[in-house]
C-alpha positions, -999 to 999 in steps of 0.1 A, spaced: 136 -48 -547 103 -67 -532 108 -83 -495 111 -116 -504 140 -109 -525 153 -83 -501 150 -113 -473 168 -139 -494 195 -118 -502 204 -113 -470 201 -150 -459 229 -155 -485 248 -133 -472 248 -147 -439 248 -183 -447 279 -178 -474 278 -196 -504 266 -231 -505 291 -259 -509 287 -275 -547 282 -315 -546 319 -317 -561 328 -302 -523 311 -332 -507 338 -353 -482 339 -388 -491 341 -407 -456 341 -447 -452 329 -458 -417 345 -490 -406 326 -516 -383 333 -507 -353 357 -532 -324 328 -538 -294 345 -557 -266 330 -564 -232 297 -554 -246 266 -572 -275 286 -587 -301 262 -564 -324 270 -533 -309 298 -523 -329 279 -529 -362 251 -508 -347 276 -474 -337 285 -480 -375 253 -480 -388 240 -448 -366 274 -431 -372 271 -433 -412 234 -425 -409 236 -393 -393 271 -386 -416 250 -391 -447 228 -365 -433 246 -335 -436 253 -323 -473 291 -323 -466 297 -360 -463 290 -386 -484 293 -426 -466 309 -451 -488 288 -479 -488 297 -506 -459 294 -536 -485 319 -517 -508 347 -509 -480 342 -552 -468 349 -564 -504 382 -541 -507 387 -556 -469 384 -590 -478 403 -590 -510 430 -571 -494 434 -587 -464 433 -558 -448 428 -561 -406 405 -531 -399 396 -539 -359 414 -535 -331 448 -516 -336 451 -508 -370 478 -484 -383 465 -456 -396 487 -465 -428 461 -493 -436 431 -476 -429 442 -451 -457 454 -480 -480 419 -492 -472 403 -453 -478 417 -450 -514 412 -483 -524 371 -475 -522 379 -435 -533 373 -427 -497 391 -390 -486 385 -396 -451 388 -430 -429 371 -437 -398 379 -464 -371 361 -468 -344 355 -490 -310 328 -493 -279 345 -505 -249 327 -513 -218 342 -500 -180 317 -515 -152 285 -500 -168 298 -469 -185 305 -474 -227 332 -458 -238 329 -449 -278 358 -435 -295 369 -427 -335 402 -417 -353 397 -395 -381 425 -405 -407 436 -384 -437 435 -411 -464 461 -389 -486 486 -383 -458 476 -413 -436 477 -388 -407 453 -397 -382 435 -356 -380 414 -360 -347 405 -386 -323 368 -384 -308 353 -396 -276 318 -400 -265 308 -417 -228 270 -434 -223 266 -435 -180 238 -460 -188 255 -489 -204 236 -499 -237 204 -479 -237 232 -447 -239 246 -460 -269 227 -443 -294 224 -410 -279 265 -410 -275 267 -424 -309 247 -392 -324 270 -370 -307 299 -386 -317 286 -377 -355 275 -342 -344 314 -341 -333 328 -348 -368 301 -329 -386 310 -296 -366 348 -309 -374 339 -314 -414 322 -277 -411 346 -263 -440 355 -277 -473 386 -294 -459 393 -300 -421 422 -282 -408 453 -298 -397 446 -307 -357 475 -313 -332 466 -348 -319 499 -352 -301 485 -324 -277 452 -342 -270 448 -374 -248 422 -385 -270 451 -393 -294 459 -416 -271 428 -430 -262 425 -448 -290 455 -463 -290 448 -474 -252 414 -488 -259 429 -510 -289 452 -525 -266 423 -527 -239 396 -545 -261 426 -571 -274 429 -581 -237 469 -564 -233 461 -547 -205 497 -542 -199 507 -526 -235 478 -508 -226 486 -490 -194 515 -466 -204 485 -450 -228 465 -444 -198 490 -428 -176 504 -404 -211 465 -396 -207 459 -389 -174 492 -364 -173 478 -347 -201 445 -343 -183 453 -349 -147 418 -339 -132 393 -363 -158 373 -379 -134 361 -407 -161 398 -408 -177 409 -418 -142 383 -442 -134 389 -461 -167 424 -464 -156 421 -472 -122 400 -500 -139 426 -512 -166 451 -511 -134 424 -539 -119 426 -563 -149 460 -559 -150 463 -573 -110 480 -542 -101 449 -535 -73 474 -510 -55 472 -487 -84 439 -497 -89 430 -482 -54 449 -451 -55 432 -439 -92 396 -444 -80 404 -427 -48 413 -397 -67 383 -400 -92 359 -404 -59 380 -374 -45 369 -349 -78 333 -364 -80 324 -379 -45 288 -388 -62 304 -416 -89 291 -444 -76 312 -468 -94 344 -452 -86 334 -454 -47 329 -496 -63 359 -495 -76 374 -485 -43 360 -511 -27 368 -538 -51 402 -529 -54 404 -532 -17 385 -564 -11 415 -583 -40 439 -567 -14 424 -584 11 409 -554 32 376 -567 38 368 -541 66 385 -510 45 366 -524 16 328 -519 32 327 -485 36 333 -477 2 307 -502 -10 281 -486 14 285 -452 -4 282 -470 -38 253 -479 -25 237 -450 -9 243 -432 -47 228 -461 -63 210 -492 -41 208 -515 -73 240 -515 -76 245 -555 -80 282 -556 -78 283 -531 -53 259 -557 -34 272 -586 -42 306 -575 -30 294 -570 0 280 -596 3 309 -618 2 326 -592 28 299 -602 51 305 -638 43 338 -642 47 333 -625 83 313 -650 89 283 -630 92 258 -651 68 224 -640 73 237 -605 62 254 -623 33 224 -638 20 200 -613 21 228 -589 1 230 -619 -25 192 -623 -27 192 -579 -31 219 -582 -59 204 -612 -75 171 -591 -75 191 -559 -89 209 -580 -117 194 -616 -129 215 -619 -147 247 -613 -121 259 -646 -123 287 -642 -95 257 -637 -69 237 -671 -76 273 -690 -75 280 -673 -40 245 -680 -26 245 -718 -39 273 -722 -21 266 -711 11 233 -730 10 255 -759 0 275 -752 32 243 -750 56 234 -779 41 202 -766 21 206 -785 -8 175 -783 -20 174 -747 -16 212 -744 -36 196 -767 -67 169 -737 -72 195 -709 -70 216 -732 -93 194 -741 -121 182 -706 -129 220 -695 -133 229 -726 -152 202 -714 -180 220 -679 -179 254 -694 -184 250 -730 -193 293 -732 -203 300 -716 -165 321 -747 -152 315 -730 -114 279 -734 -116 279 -766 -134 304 -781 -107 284 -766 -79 249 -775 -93 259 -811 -96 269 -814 -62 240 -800 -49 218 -823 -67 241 -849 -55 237 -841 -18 197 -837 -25 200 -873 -35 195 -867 -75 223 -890 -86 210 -891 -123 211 -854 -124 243 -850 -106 261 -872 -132 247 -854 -159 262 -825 -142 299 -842 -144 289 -854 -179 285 -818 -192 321 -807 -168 342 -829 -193 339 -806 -219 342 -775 -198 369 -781 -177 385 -819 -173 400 -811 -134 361 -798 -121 348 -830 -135 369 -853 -120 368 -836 -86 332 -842 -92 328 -877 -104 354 -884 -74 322 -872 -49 298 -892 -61 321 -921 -62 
């Protein structure tokens, strides 16, 4: 026996024997849910997810215009909390072995991407999978690649083996998020705290909850979770925010500060961080500070709306008009349906002596919000 044949002989041995094409996994990739994030984003995770799936020569991806026909002439719901029942009715209806469901979820500026794995033929739900991007939307893809190098090393033999999800909190996780991206926070919050038992010392899994306890009102809790997140990983930056924001809706404007200030120092451009502070400062009374923190978060974020509607107003209050119209009009181009900034705006131009403008302002209120334009029209009358 020559070399060569000596040398692929043995890489047969060690590599096994190669799967035949009738092996291959059929898997259909459903859009997936994107809340609080690019309306596209979803689509995009999709796309990436199937791409690198059809990659391997395990999987083959149903096609994404054959899995929204069956969708459409079913009627089938396949976003936000589905049953994993219908994602398999869904599965066999386009010959599908394997159903994926997916969803990106924003928290502050982390992205949250996770997937169920469902069994079409047992509509079990296998594995769940969870991928975090630290840097909002330019994370998305790497996370989204390692999400499929997740279910690739999971479809590594002919048939994936029988997980125990029950035992994992990303079982739950899913579940959570689906009731997070509808906007239930509260049907949402008993999947958290089954999570965070499960893995009691996940800095991220208790910063996402401490977060879900702030848009459910319950800032108490809210406080307590990020304080135990900050306590594991004193260098998350947005868990020390999260401290302070949960703090300042409490009321604690002084207990709130320091906590914003350590935000800071981990990352200055922070614009929420600033911002926040910012309104500590103002509500002490303390405006010059306030302003220049508006001005810094404005400068970190354009886009941070919140910052150009606190500034305006404190120029309103100083009596710079002039000064609040060019804070205003930038953020009225950035949010032009904001009823705040329109209400605000037009009373600025008002006080600057712009009638015209200010009644176009109260013109544009009526179909925003009916109370802000009648408050407004009631000024300039």
């Amino acid at each position: 026996m020559n070399k060569r044949v000596a040398l692929a002989a043995l890489l047969l041995a060690l590599l096994g024997p190669l799967p035949s094409a009738e092996a291959a996994l059929t898997v259909a990739v459903n859009t997936f849910l994107s809340q609080g994030s690019s309306l596209f984003l979803g689509s995009s995770v999709s796309e990436i997810l199937g791409t690198e799936l059809i990659g391997t020569r395990e999987v083959t991806v149903v096609e994404r215009r054959q899995l929204g026909a069956v969708a459409d002439q079913q009627r089938l719901a396949l976003s936000g909390v589905v049953p994993a029942e219908t994602a398999a009715e869904a599965g066999r209806l386009v010959g599908a072995r394997y159903f994926v469901l997916g969803a990106v979820s924003r928290f502050g500026s982390l992205l949250v991407l996770t997937a169920r794995l469902v069994d079409v033929e047992s509509g079990a739900v296998l594995k769940s999978f969870e991928q975090i991007s630290r840097e909002g939307e330019r994370g998305v893809t790497l996370a989204t690649k390692n999400l499929a190098a997740e279910m690739m090393a999971f479809f590594s033999g002919e048939t994936p083996p029988e997980g125990k999800p029950m035992e994992d909190y990303r079982y739950y996780l899913y579940e959570a998020l689906g009731y997070y991206n509808l906007g239930d926070y509260r049907r949402s919050i008993p999947h958290w705290e089954k999570m965070t038992k499960l893995s009691p010392k996940n800095v991220l899994l208790r910063f996402i909850t401490a977060g879900v306890y702030y848009q459910a009102g319950r800032y108490g809790d809210s406080l307590l979770a990020a304080q135990q997140a900050v306590t594991w990983d004193p260098t998350f930056a947005e868990a020390h925010l999260l401290v302070g924001k949960a703090s300042f809706m409490m009321g604690d404007d002084h207990g709130a500060t320091p906590a914003l200030d350590r935000a800071l120092e981990l990352k200055p451009d922070l614009a929420e961080a600033l911002f926040l502070k910012g309104q500590a400062y103002k509500n002490r009374k303390r405006l010059d500070e306030a302003v220049d923190l508006l001005v810094a978060a404005i400068d970190a974020d354009e886009n941070y709306v919140p910052a150009y509607l606190s500034l305006g107003q404190i120029l309103i209050e100083a009596g710079a008009a002039e000064d609040a119209v060019g804070v205003l009009l930038p953020a009225r181009s950035k949010e032009p349906d904001n009823a705040q900034v329109r209400f605000l705006l037009g009373l600025a131009q008002f006080l600057r002596g712009n009638r015209k403008a200010a009644e176009e302002e109260v013109a544009a209120l009526k179909r925003l919000d009916g109370t802000l334009a009648e408050k407004l029209a009631e000024m300039l009358r």
